[in-house]
matplotlib code that plots the C-alpha trace (Angstrom):
import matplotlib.pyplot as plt

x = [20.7, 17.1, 17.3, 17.4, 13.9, 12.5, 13.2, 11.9, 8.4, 8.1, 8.9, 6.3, 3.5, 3.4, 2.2, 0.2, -1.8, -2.4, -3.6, -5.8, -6.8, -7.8, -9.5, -11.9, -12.7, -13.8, -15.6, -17.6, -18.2, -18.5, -19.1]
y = [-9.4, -8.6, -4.9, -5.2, -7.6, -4.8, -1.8, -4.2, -4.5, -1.2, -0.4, -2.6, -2.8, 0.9, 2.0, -1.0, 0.1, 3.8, 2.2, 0.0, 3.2, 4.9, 1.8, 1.8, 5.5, 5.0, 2.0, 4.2, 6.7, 6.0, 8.9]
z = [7.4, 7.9, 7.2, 3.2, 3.9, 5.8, 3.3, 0.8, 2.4, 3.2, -0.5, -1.8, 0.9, 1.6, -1.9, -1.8, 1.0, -0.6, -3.8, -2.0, 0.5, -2.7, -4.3, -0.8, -1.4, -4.8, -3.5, -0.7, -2.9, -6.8, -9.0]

ax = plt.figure().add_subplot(projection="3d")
ax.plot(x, y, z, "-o")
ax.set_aspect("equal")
plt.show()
């Protein structure tokens, strides 16, 4: 019953942490 709940998160959160990965790196180092 929890499995669909998990593949959700990962889903949503795992893009979520590139993008905000991305958005740190372009925080450290602006152009």
């Amino acid at each position: 019953i929890w499995s669909p709940l998990y593949w959700f998160l990962g889903v949503v959160l795992f893009p979520l942490q590139v993008t905000t990965v991305f958005d740190i790196g372009k925080f450290r180092k602006p152009h």
